[in-house]
C-alpha positions in Angstrom: 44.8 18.1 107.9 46.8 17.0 104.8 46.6 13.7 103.8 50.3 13.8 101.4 49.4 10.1 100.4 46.6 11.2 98.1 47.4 10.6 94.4 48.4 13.8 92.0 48.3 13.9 88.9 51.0 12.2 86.3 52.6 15.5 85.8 52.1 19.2 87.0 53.5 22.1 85.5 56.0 23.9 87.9 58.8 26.4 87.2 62.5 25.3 87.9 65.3 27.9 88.3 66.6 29.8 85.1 70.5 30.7 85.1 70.1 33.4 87.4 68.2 31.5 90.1 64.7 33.0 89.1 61.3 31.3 87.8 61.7 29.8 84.5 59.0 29.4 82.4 56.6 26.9 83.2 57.1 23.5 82.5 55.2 19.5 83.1 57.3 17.6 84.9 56.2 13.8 86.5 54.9 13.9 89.4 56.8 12.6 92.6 54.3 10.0 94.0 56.0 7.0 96.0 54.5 4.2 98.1 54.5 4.9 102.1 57.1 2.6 102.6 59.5 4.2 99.9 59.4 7.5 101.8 59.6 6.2 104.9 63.3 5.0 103.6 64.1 7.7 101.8 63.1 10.7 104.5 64.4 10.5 108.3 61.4 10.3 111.1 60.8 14.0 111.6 60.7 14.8 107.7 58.3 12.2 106.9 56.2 13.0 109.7 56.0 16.5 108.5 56.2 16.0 104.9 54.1 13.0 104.3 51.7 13.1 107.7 51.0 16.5 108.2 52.7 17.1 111.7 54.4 20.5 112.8 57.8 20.7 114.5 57.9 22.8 117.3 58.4 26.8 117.1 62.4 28.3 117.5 64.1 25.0 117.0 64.0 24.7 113.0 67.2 24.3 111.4 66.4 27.0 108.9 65.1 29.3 110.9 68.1 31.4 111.5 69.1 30.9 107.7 70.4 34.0 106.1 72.3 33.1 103.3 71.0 33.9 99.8 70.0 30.4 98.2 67.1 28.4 97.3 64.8 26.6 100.0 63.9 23.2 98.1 61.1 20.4 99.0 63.0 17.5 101.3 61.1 15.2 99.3 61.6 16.0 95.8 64.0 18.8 95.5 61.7 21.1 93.7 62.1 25.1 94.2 59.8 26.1 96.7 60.8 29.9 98.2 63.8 32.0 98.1 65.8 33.8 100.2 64.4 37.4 98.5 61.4 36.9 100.0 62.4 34.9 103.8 61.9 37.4 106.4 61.6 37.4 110.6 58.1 36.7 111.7 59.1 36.4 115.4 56.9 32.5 115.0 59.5 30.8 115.2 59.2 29.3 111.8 61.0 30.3 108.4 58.6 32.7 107.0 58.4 33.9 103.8 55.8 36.4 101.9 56.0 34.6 98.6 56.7 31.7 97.2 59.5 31.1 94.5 56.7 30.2 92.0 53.0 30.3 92.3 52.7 27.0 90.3 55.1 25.4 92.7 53.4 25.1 95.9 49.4 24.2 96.0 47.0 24.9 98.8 44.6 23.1 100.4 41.9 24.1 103.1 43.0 23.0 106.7 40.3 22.8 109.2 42.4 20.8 111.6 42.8 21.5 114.7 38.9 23.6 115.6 40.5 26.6 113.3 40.3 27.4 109.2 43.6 27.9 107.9 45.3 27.3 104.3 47.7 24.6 104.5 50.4 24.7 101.9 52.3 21.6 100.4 54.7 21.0 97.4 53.1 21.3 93.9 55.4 18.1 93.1 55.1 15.3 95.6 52.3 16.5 97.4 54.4 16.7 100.4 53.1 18.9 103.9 55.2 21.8 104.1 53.1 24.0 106.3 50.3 27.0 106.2 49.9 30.8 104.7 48.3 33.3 106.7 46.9 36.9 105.7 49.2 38.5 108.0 52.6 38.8 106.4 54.4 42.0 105.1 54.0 43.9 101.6 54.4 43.4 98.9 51.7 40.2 99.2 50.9 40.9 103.3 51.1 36.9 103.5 53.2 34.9 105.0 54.1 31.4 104.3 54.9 29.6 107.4 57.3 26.6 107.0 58.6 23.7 108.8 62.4 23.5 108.5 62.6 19.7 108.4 60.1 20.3 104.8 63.1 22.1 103.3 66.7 22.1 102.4 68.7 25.3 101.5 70.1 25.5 98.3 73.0 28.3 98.3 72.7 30.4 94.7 76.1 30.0 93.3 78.1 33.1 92.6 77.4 36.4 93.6 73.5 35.8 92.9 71.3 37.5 95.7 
């Protein structure tokens, strides 16, 4: 399981939105890091136990779940880009699925052996913040799929008639 207290480095290199709502070039930025007690202020009780202590909120009750609008899903923590709706699709999990993420460099994996399984837990690239696993079984282009935790996420909506 994720330990989202562990230090990162004093900047990563991510990619933030260009004008059209796509990967810009990659870019250091500072790394998030905060003490437990500041994200406990700053995130309500089911985000930080998702974001910052690895938990998992239960299946078909996720506020994005049903999200279809085109926008941005961001990290609840920092506000970094994190997946997009051009690559969400239904993965009857009940969890927002997605088969890529909105940049590579944006969201790190770690090995999860949690739980008696193997699994590749995924968290932001930025704050180090749980967001949830990828799993080999999603559909192509990549055939993986990204399984989120709403309460990890906000939804950005792209402005304009950007889809």
């Amino acid at each position: 399981m994720s330990d989202a207290s562990r230090p990162l480095p004093a900047t990563v290199t991510v990619r933030l939105p260009d004008a059209e709502g796509n990967p810009g070039p990659p870019e250091a930025v500072p790394a998030v890091q905060k003490s437990d007690a500041e994200w406990r202020a700053e995130l309500d009780p089911d985000a930080y136990r998702v974001l910052r202590a690895a938990a998992t909120e239960r299946p078909f009750c996720g506020r994005l779940l049903d999200q279809k609008s085109p926008g941005l899903y961001v990290c609840a923590g920092c506000g970094l880009p994190l997946f997009t709706s051009r690559h969400k699709f239904e993965s009857g999990t009940g969890w927002p699925s997605f088969f890529a993420p909105f940049a590579p460099e944006n969201v790190a994996e770690d090995r999860d052996e949690s739980h008696g399984m193997v699994r590749t837990e995924i968290h932001c690239a930025r704050c180090g913040g749980h967001l949830g696993h990828v799993f080999d079984d999603g559909p192509r282009p990549t055939g993986l799929r990204y399984c989120l935790n709403s309460v990890s996420l906000e939804f950005r909506p792209f402005s304009g008639s950007r889809t």
